[in-house]
C-alpha positions in Angstrom: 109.7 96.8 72.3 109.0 97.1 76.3 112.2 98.9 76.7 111.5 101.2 73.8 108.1 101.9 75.5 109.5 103.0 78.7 112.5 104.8 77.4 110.0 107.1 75.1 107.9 107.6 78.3 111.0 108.1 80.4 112.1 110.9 77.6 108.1 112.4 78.2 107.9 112.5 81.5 111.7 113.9 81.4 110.8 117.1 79.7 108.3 117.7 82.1 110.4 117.1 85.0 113.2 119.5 84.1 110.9 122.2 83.1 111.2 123.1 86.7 107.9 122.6 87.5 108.6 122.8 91.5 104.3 122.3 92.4 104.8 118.7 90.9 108.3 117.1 91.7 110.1 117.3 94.6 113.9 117.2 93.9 115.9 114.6 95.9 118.5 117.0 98.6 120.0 115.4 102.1 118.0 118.1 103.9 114.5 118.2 102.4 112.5 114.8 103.7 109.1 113.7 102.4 106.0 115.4 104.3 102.5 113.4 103.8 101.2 116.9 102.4 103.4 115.8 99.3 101.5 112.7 98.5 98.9 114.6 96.4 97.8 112.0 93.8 94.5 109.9 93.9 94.4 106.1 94.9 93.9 104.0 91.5 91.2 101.1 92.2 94.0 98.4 91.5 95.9 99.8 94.3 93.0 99.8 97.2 94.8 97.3 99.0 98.2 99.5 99.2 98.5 102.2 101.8 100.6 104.2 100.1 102.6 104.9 97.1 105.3 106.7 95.4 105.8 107.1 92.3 109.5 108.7 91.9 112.9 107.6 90.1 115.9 109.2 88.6 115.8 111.0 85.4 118.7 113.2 83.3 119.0 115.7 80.2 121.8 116.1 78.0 123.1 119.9 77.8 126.1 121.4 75.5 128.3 123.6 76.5 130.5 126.4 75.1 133.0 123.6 74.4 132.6 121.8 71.1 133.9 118.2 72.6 131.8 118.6 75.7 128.4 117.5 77.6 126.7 118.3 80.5 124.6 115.5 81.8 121.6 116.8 84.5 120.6 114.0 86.5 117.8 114.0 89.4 116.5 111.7 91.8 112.7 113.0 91.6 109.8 112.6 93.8 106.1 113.1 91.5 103.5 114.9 94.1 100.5 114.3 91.7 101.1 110.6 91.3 102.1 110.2 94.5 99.3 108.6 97.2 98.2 108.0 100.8 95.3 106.5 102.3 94.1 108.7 105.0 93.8 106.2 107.7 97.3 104.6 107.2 99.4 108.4 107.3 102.4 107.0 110.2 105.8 108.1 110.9 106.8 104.6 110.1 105.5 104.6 106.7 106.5 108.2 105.5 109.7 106.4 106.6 109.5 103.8 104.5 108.4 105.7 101.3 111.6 108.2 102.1 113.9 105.2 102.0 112.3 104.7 98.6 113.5 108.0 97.6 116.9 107.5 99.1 117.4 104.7 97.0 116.5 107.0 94.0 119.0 109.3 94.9 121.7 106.2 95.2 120.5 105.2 91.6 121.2 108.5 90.2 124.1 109.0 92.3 125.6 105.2 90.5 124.7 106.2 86.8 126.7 109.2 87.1 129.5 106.8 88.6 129.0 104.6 85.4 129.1 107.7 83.1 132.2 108.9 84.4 133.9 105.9 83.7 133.0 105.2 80.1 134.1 107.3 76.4 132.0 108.5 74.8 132.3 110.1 70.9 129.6 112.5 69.3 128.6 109.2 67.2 128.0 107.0 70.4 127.1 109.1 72.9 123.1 109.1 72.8 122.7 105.4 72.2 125.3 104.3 75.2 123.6 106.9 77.8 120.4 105.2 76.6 121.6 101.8 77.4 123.3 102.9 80.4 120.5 105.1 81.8 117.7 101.6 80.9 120.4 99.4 82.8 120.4 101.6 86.3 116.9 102.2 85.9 115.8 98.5 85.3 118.3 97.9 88.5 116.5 100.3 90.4 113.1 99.0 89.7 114.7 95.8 91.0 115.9 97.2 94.2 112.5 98.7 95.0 110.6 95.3 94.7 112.9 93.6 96.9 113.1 96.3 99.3 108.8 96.2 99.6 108.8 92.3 99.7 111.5 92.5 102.4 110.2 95.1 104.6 106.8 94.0 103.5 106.1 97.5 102.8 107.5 98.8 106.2 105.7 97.0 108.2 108.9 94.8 109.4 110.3 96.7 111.8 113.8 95.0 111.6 114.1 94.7 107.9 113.1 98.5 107.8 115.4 99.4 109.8 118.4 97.5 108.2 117.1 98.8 104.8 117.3 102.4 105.6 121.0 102.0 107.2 121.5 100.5 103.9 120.4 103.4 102.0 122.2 105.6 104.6 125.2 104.1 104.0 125.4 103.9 100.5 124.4 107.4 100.0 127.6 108.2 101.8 130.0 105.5 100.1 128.7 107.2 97.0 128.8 110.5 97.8 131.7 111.9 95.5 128.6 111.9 92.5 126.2 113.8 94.7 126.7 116.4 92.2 123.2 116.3 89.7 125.6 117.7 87.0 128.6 115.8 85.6 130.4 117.1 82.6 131.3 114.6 79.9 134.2 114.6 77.1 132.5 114.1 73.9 135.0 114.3 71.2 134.1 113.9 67.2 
């Protein structure tokens, strides 16, 4: 039921995002870094203790094409400026650092479900339900990966561990960089 939960609000907040709404998300590119006059949201009372937070992740659309037995699949890493928070006091270099890693590893989560995509077959009778599964399964991993990376780094204040993740995320946006491409075309037949 959880997973049914998220993947409806996943499939809300997914409309929204590819409506193009540019004053609200922030599109993941290897050229455009995170600015603190992006973090535009308000500070929840649960998180007073936080200094910062992003809310981002990777989301995608399903598009035809002029081909019967074809798909396009749009998938974004996506940064959410009205969700997105700072405390005054905290704004650092080191910790816009830290939440760009964050996004990095957004883009590397996008960047390996279009990796997974291109290696599966799909049919017009399977196609939504194994992109569902697929998309929940990179997403979940994600989540993951951006627990341990705040426990490790304790939120960026570990100097080390920061540093070590961000090569990380450095290099594994390059190892992954043949699906940089935010559109992949799929073979769908009947």
């Amino acid at each position: 039921m959880k997973k049914i939960a998220l993947l409806i609000l996943y499939c809300f907040t997914a409309c929204a995002f590819f409506q193009g709404n540019e004053n609200v998300f922030l599109f993941w590119k290897p050229d455009v870094k995170l600015k603190w006059k992006d973090f535009q949201g308000h500070i929840k009372s649960e998180d007073d203790k936080a200094a910062s937070a992003s809310y981002l992740g990777f989301l995608h659309t399903i598009r035809k094409t002029n081909y019967p037995d074809s798909v396009i699949i749009d998938t974004r890493a996506y940064f959410n400026r009205n969700k997105s928070w700072v405390k005054v006091p905290d704004v650092s270099p080191p910790l816009l650092a830290h939440e760009q890693v964050h996004f990095d590893l957004a883009e590397l989560y996008g960047r390996k479900f279009r990796k997974a995509l291109t290696a599966m077959t799909f049919n017009a009778a399977n196609l939504s339900r194994r992109l569902d599964s697929t998309y929940v399964f990179y997403l979940e991993s994600s989540d993951s990966l951006h627990a341990l990376y705040d426990i490790q780094t304790n939120h960026g204040l570990d100097k080390f561990y920061q540093e070590t993740w961000t090569e990380f995320a450095k290099g594994n946006l390059l190892q992954m960089q043949s699906f940089d491409e935010a559109l992949i075309k799929l073979y769908v037949p009947k």
